[in-house]
N, C-alpha and C positions, 0 to 999 in steps of 0.2 A: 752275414749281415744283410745281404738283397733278399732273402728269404724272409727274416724277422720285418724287412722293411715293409714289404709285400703282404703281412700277416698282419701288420700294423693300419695299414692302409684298408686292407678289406675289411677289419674291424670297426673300420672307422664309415667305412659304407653304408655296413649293413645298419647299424647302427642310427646313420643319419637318413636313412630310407624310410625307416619306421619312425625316425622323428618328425620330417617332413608329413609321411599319409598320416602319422595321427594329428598334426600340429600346423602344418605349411609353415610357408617358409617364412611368411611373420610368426610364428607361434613358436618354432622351435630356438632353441638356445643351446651356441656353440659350445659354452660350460655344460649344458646336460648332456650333447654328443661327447664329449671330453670322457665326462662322466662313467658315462654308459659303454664307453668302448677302454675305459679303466688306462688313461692316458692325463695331461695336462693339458689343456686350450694353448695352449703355447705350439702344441706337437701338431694337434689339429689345422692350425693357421701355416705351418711347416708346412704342412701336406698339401693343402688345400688351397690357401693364400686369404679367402673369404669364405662366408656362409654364402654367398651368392653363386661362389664358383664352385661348391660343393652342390646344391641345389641343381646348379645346369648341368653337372658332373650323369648326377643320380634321372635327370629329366631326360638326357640325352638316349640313356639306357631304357628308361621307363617308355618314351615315346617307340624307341627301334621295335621294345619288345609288344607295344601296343599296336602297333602299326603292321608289323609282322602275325600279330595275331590274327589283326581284321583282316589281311590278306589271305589267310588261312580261310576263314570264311568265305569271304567271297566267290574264292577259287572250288571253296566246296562243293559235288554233285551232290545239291540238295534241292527241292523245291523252292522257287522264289520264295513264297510268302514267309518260310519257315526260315528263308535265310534272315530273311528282313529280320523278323524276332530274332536270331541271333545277336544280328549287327548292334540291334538295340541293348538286348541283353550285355551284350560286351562292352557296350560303349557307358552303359552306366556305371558298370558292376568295376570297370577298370577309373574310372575318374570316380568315382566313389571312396577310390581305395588310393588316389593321389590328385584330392579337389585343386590342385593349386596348378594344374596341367592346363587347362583352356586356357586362364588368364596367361602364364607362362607362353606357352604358343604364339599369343596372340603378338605379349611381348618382343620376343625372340622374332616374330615374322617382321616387324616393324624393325626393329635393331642391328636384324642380321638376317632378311630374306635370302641370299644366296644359301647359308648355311640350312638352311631351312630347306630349300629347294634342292640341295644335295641327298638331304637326309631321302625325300620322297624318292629322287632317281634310285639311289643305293637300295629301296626295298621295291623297283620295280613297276610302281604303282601303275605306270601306263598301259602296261601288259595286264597288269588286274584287272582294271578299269577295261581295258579290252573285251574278255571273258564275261566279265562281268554286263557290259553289252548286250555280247551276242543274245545269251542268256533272257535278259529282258528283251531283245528284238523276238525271241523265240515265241516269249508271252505273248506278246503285243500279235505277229501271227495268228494266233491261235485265238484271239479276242478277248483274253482270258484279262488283261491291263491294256489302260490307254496307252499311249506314247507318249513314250519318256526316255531324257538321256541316263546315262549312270552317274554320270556330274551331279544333275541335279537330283535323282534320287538320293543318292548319298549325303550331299548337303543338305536336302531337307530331314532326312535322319539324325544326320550331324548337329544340325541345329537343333532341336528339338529337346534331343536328350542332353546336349553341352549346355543350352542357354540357364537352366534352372540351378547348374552349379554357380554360373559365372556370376547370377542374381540373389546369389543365395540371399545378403543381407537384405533386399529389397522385397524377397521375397515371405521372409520371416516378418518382417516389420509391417509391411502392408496387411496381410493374410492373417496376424496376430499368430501363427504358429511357434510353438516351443520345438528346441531341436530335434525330439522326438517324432513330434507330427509332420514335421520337415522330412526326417527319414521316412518315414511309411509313405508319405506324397514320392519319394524317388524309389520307393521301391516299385509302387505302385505304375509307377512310368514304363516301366518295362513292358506291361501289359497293354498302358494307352497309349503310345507311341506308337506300339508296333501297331495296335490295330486300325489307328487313324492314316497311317502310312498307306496301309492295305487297303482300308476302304476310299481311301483319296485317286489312288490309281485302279482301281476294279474296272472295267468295263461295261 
């Protein structure tokens, strides 16, 4: 029976993972999870209790494994400039694929900052942030980038490529774009981000 329970449950994850990135969390609907994981909504709310607590369930996972990615980067021996295009690359290509993440954050930072603050100790971050340092001190040596911390590098990374999700609607209605032209402008980001990044700290 903990077996089937356990089968039942993952189904109902995977299930709402992919309803959430195609849909977020206003768009998706506990009946088409029900649906889709070949269950009753009744089973769902068993498990789950809300769509809000299956949402933070799936966000909690999604952020560890995001956060664990970029630290992967970071830590990489790679040349700065080519990390920076990474970081960017990762940063869109992952919130791309679950838009409802920045708002969520920002949420959850407000609601439950300690929790939040856990999350960053448990993958390390200051030891990243660390390396990540030297790294740019190394640059800055060599004359090759101004001075700069890794805080703020990063947050202006951060910013850059998170704010156009977070605007999405403001930014469709202003600019007159259809979803489409919306996609190609964040595909497109990946390239100008990173190289406005680059040339913002050049020497």
């Amino acid at each position: 029976m903990k077996q089937k329970d356990n089968n039942t449950e993952e189904a109902i994850l995977q299930v709402a993972r992919k309803a959430f990135t195609q849909k977020g969390l206003t768009g998706a609907r506990m009946q088409d999870i029900a649906d889709g994981a070949g269950i009753n909504k009744a089973l769902v709310h068993y498990y789950f209790k809300s769509k809000e607590k299956l949402f933070a369930l799936i966000f909690q996972q999604e952020f560890r494994k995001f956060f664990s990615n970029l630290a992967a980067v970071l830590s990489d021996d790679i040349p700065l400039f080519e990390k920076i295009q990474h970081i960017v690359a990762l940063d869109i290509e992952r919130i791309s694929q679950f838009p409802d993440m920045p708002l969520f954050v920002l949420n959850e930072i407000s609601r439950n900052p300690a929790m939040m603050v856990k999350q960053f100790k448990q993958l390390q971050a200051k030891d990243v942030l660390a390396g990540f340092q030297k790294q740019i001190d190394g640059e800055v040596k060599k004359g090759i980038i101004l001075k700069i911390s890794a805080q703020q590098l990063l947050i202006n990374i951060q910013s850059l490529s998170i704010f156009p999700f977070v605007a999405k609607p403001m930014i469709r209605k202003v600019m007159q774009m259809t979803e489409k032209q919306y996609q190609e402008m964040i595909q497109a980001r990946k390239t100008e981000v990173a190289q406005f990044i680059i040339n913002a700290i050049k020497a």
